[in-house]
C-alpha positions in Angstrom: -4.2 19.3 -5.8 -4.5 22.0 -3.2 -5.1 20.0 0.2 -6.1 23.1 2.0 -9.0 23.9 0.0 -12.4 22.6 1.8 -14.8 22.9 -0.8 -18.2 22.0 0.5 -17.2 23.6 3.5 -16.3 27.0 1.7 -19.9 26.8 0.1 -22.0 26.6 2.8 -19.8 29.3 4.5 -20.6 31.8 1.8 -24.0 30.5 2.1 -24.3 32.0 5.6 -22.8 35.0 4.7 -25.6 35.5 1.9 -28.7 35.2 4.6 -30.5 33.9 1.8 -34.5 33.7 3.1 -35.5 29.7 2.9 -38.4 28.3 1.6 -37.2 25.0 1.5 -36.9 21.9 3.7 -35.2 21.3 6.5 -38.6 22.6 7.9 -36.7 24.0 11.1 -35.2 27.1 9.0 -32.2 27.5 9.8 -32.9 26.4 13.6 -35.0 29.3 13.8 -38.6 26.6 14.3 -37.1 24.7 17.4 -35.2 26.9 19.5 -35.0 23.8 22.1 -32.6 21.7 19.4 -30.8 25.2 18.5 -29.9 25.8 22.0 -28.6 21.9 22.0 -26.4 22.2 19.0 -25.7 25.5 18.6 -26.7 28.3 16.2 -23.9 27.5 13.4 -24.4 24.3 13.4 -28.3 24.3 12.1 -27.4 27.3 10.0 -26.0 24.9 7.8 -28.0 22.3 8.3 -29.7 22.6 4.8 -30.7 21.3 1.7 -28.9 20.8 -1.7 -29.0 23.5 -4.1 -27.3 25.1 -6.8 -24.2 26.7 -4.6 -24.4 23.4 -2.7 -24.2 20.8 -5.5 -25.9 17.6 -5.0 -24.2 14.2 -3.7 -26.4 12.2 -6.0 -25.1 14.3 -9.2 -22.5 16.3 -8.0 -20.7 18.8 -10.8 -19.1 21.9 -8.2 -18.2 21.7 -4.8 -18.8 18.3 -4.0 -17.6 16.8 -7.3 -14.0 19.5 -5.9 -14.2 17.8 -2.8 -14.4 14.0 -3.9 -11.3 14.9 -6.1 -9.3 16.2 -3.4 -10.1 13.1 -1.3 -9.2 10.7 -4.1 -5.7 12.8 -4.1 -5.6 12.1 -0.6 -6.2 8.8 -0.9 -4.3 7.7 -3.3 -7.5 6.8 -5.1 -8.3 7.3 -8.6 -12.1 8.2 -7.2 -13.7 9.2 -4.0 -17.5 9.1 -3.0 -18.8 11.2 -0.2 -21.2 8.4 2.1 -23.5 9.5 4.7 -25.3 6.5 5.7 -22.1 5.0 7.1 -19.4 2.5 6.6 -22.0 0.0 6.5 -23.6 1.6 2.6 -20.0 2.0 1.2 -19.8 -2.0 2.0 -23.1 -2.0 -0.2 -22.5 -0.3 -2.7 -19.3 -2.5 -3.2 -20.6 -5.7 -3.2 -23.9 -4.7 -5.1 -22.1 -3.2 -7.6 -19.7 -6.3 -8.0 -22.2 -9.2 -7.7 -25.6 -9.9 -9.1 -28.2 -13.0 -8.0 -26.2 -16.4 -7.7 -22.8 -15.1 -8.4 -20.2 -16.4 -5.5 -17.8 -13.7 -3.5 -15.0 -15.3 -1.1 -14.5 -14.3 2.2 -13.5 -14.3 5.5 -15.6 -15.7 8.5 -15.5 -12.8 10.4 -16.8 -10.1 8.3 -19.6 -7.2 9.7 -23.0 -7.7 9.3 -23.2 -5.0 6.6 -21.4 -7.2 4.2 -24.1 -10.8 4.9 -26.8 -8.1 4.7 -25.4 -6.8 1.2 -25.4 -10.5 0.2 -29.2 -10.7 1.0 -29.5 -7.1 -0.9 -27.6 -8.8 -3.9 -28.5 -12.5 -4.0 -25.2 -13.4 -4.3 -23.2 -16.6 -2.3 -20.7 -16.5 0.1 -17.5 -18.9 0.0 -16.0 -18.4 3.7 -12.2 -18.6 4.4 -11.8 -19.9 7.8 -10.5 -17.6 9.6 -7.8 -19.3 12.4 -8.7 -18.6 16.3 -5.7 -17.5 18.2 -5.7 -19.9 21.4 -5.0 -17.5 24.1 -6.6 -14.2 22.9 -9.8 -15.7 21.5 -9.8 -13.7 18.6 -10.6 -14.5 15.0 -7.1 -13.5 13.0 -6.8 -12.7 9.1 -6.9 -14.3 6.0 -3.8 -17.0 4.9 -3.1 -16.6 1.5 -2.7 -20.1 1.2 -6.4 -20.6 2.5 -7.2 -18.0 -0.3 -5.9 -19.5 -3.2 -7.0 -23.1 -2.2 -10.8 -21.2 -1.9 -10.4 -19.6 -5.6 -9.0 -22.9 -6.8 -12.5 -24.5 -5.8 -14.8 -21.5 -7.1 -12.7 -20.3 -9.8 -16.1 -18.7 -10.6 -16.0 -16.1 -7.8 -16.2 -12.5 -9.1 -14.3 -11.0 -5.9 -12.7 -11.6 -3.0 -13.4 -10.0 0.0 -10.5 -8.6 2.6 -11.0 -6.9 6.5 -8.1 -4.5 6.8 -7.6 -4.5 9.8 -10.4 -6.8 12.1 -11.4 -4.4 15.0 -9.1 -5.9 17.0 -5.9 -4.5 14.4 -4.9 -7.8 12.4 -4.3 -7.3 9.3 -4.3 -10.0 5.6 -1.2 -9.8 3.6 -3.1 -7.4 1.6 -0.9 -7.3 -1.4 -0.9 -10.7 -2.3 -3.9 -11.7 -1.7 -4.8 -8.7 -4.4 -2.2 -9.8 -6.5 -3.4 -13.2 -6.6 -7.2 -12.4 -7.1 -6.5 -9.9 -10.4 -4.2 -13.2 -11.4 -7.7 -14.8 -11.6 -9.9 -11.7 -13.1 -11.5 -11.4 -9.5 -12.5 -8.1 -8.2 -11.0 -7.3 -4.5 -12.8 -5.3 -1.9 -11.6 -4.4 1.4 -13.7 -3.5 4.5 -11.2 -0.6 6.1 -13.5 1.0 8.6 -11.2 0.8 10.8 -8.2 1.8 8.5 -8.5 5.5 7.6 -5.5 5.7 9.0 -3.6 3.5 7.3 -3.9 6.0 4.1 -1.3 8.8 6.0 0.5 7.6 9.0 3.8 6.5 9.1 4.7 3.3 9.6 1.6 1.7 9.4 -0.1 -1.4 7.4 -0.4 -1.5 3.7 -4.1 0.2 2.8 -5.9 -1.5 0.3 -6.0 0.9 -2.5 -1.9 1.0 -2.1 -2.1 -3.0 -2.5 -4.2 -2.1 -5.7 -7.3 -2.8 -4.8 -10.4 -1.9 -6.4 -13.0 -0.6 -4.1 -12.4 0.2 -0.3 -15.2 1.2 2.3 -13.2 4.1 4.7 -15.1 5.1 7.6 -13.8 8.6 8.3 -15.7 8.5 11.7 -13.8 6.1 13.7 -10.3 7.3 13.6 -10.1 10.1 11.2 -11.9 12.8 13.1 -15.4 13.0 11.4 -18.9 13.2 12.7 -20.7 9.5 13.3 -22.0 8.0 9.9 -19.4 9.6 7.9 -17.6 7.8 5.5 -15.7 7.3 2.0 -15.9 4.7 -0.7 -12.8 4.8 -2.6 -12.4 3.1 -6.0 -9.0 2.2 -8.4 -8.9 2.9 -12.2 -10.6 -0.3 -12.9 -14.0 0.9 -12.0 -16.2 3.3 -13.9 -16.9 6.0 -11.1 -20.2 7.0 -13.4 -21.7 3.1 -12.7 -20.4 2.9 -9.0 -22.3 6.6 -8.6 -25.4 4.9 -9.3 -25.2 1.9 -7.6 -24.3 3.9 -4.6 -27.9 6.0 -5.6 -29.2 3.0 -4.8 -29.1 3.0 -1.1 -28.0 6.3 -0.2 -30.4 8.9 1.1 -31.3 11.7 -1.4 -31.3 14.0 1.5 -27.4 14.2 2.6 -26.5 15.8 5.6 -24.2 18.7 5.2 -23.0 18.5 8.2 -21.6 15.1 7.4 -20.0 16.3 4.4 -18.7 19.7 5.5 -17.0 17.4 8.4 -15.9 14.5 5.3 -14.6 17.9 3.6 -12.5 19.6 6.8 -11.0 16.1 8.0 -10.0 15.0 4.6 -8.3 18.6 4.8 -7.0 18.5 8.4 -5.1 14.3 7.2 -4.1 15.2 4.3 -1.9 17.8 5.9 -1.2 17.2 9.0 -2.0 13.1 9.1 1.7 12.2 9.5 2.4 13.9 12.6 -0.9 13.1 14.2 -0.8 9.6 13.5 2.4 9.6 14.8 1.5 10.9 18.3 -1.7 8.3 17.8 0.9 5.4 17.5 2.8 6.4 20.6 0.3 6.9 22.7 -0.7 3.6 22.1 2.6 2.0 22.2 3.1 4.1 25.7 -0.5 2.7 27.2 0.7 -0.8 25.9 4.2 -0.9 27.7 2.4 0.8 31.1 -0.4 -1.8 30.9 1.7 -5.1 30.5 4.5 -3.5 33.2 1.4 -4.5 35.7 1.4 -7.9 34.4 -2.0 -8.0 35.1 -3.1 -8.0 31.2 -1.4 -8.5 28.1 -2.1 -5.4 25.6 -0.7 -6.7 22.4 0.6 -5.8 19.1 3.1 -6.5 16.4 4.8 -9.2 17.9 1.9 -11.6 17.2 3.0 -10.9 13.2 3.8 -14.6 12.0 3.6 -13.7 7.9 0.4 -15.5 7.7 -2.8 -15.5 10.0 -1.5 -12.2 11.5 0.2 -11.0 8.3 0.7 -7.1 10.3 -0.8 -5.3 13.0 -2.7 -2.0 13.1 -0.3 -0.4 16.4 -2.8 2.4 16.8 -5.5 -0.5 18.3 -5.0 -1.3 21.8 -6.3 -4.4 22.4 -6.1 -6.0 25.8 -6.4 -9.5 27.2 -7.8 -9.1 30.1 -8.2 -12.9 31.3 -4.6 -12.2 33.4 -7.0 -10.4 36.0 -9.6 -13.1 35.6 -12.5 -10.8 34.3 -13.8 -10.7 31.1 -13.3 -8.0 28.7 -17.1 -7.4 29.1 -16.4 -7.0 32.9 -13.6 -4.9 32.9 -15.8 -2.7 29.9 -17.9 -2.3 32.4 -16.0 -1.6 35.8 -14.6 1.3 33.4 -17.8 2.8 32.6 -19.9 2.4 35.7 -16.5 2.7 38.4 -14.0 4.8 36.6 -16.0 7.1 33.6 -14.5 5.7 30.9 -16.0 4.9 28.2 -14.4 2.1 25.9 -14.9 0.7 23.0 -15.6 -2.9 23.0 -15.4 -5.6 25.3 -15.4 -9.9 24.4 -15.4 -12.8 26.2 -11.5 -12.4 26.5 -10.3 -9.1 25.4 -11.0 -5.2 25.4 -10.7 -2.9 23.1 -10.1 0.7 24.1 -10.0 3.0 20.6 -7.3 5.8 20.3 -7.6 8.1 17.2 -7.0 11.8 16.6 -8.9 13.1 19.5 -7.2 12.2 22.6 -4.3 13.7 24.6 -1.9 11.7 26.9 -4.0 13.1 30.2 -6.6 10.7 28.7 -4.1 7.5 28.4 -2.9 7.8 31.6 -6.6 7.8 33.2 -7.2 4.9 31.6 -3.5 3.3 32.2 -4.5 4.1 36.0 -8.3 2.6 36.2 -6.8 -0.7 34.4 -4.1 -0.7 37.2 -6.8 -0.1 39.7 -9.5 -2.5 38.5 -6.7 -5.3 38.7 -6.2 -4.4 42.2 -9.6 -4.1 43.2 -11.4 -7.0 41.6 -8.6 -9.4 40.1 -9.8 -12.9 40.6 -7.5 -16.0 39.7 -7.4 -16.3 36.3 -9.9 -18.8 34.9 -8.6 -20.7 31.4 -11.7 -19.5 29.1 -12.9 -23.0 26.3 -11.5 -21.8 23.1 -14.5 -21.3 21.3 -13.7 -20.6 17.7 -15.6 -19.0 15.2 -18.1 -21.9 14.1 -17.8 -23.0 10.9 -20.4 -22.0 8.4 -22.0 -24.8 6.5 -23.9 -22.3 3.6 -27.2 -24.5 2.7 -29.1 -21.4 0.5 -27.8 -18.1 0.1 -28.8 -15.1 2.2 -31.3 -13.7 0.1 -33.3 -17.3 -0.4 -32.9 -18.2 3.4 -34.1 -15.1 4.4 -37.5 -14.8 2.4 -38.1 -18.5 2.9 -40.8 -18.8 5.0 -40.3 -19.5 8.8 -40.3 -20.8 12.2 -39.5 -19.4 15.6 -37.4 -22.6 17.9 -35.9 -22.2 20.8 -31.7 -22.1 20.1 -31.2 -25.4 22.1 -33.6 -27.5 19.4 -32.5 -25.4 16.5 -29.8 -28.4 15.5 -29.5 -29.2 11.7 -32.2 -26.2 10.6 -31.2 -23.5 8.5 -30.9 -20.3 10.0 -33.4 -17.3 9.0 -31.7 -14.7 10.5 -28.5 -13.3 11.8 -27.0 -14.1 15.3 -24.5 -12.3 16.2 -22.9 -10.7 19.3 -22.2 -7.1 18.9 -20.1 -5.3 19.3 -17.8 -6.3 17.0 -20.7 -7.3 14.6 -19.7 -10.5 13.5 -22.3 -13.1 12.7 -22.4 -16.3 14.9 -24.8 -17.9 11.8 -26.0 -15.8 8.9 -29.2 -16.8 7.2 -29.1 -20.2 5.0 -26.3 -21.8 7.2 -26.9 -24.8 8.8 -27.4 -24.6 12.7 -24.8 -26.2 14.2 -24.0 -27.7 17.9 -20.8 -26.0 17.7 -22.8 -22.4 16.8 -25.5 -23.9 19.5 -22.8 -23.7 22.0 -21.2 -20.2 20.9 -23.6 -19.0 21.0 -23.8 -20.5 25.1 -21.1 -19.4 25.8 -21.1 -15.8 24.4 -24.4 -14.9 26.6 -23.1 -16.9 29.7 -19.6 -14.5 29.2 -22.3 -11.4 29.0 -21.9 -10.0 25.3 -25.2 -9.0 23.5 -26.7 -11.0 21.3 -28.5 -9.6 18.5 -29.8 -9.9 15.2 -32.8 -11.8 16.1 -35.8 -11.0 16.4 -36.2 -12.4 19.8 -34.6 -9.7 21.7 -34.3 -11.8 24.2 -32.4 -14.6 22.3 -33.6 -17.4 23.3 -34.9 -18.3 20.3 -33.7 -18.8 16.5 -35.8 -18.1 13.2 -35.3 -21.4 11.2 -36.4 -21.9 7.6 -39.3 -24.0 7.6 
């Protein structure tokens, strides 16, 4: 395939030229009815803000340009199909799990998935079958999938119809991918991998196995995060086993009838810009990270980490493009230092936890912009170190699934406060964000260890949410 074609891209290019008159929505015509958001974004940018038609194709039913362009990304991928998403990673995760499960079927997975996939279970009716996901005891963070823990779940729920897989967590640890698929298709179970934060796995060098190399059957790629698209872009990438026609309308399900072009014209030119040129930028990604990890743990102040925590289970790789940082060396939370580099420094990272932060480097930034944030770590340790406190190892509570999603959350319900929620069922989500990852997901029983992460998480200063008391002090229960 010719990776230097941009198809959607080349449309609405030869669109412009035409200065075809429109009578159609978007009502702002061509940026000509708001001058105010023209002047914001820029002329090109809402000339091609548009609507489908024929030169165009349409994402629902595409048969041109778009249908060219998800061929060319299913070449890049190594995919035998591609689907263009615009409502984010979170509909590609979906469409996946709708279009594998129906009402009371059983998926396995691990603990610490996104929100997007327990909301998908309520969408579907379908029950989860958590893997424990271990808790390493310094960093704090929840690790992958054994694939011993794996086969022992399918050997109790030999009726499971996939098994889930996070490749990588956002903090860069990565299943053993390959087996666990290996061991799944051994069983007839479908297996789905969450790789939002894996784009890059598909073209650098060096890097962890992506899932649709492990022969995997669906995978949810969110282009936005580190392959250079605009927010809410993503792909949903399928392996011969799927029929792309009956994936296309689950998808319809869910995704907007209205696509952005924008969204797809950047899906179309970063698709374009990896594909031949991924190696070599992924390259320079990798050592800019592995130069901001050796510079950070010289200081001995933090401990940025990466493949040495590989033990051929738990931590079956590591993604070496995440740097991730303990920061409990300098006695601050990662929530602290987060923000000492926001509101002190004007840097602007990704995440930070109880113990760790997360500062995300992708195709965009140049060494200038390692080395400012190499030096406002340096100087936050010398300005506000404290002695380092041992932080309670709180792991991950362990779910105890009462109902499944969708029955807990239309059950009707109570509002308690969390302290005198013990041994009810939860509602709703709780879960601190970012990274996303439910604390209790509705029909699982309210524990005193989730009663005290969830303590702990607030007293450490990460947002809670989920609930609808924004203030979280108190839990919907199932009455």
């Amino acid at each position: 395939m010719n990776q230097t074609r941009a198809p959607i891209v080349e449309a609405l290019d030869a669109l412009r030229k035409a200065r075809v008159v429109p009578f159609d929505v978007p009502g702002h015509k061509r940026g000509k009815g708001n001058p105010e958001l023209t002047e914001f974004l820029g002329e090109r940018c809402l000339s091609v803000d548009v609507n489908s038609m024929r030169p165009l194709d349409n994402l629902g039913h595409p048969v041109s340009v778009i249908r060219e362009a998800e061929m060319l990304a299913a070449g890049a991928f190594g995919a035998a199909h591609a689907f263009f998403i615009v409502n984010g990673a979170t509909a590609a995760v979906q469409a996946m799990l709708l279009h594998s499960l129906r009402a009371g079927d059983t998926v396995i997975l691990p603990r610490n998935v996104h929100k997007s996939v327990i909301n998908a279970l309520i969408l579907s009716g379908a029950t989860p079958v958590y893997v424990d996901t271990p808790v390493h005891p310094s960093l704090h963070i929840a690790l992958g999938m054994r694939i011993e823990d794996v086969a022992a779940a399918i050997k109790l729920h030999p009726e499971a119809k996939a098994v889930f897989v996070n490749n990588p967590t956002y903090y860069g640890i990565c299943s053993d991918m390959a087996a666990i698929t290996r061991l799944a298709h051994e069983h007839n179970m479908l297996v789905l991998a969450d790789e939002a934060h894996g784009a890059h796995f598909y073209f650098g060098h060096n890097m962890p196995l992506s899932a649709m190399e492990a022969g995997a059957d669906m995978s949810a790629v969110s282009m936005h995060k580190s392959g250079g698209s605009l927010t809410q872009s993503s792909f949903l990438l399928c392996g011969e086993a799927i029929s792309p026609e009956a994936l296309r309308q689950t998808i319809n399900l869910t995704q907007t009838t209205s696509a952005s072009y924008l969204l797809l014209a950047s899906l179309d030119l970063s698709r374009k810009n990896l594909a031949l040129k991924g190696k070599a930028i992924f390259s320079h990604v990798r050592d800019m990270a592995n130069y901001a990890r050796e510079e950070i743990n010289k200081s001995g102040a933090y401990y940025a980490y990466s493949r040495e925590l590989a033990d051929g289970g738990a931590i079956y790789d590591f993604d070496v493009t995440k740097l991730s940082v303990a920061t409990g060396g300098v006695g601050l939370t990662g929530v602290e230092v987060y923000d000492l580099l926001r509101d002190e420094y004007d840097i602007q990272a990704e995440f930070g936890d109880t113990s760790n932060l997360l500062a995300y480097v992708s195709v965009g930034d140049r060494p200038r912009d390692i080395e400012r944030l190499v030096g406002a770590l340096a100087e936050i340790a010398r300005r506000f170190r404290r002695p380092p406190a041992e932080l309670p190892a709180y792991p991950m509570p362990k779910a105890n699934v009462i109902m499944s999603p969708r029955e807990a959350y239309y059950a009707a319900k109570e509002s308690l406060p969390i302290p005198q929620s013990r041994g009810r069922v939860s509602g709703e989500i709780v879960m601190a964000y970012p990274p996303g990852i439910p604390i209790l997901a509705p029909g699982e029983e309210i524990t005193d260890e989730a009663i005290a992460y969830i303590r702990f998480a607030k007293e450490r200063g990460c947002m809670l949410s989920g609930m609808r008391d924004f203030g979280a002090e108190c839990v919907r229960v199932v009455k």
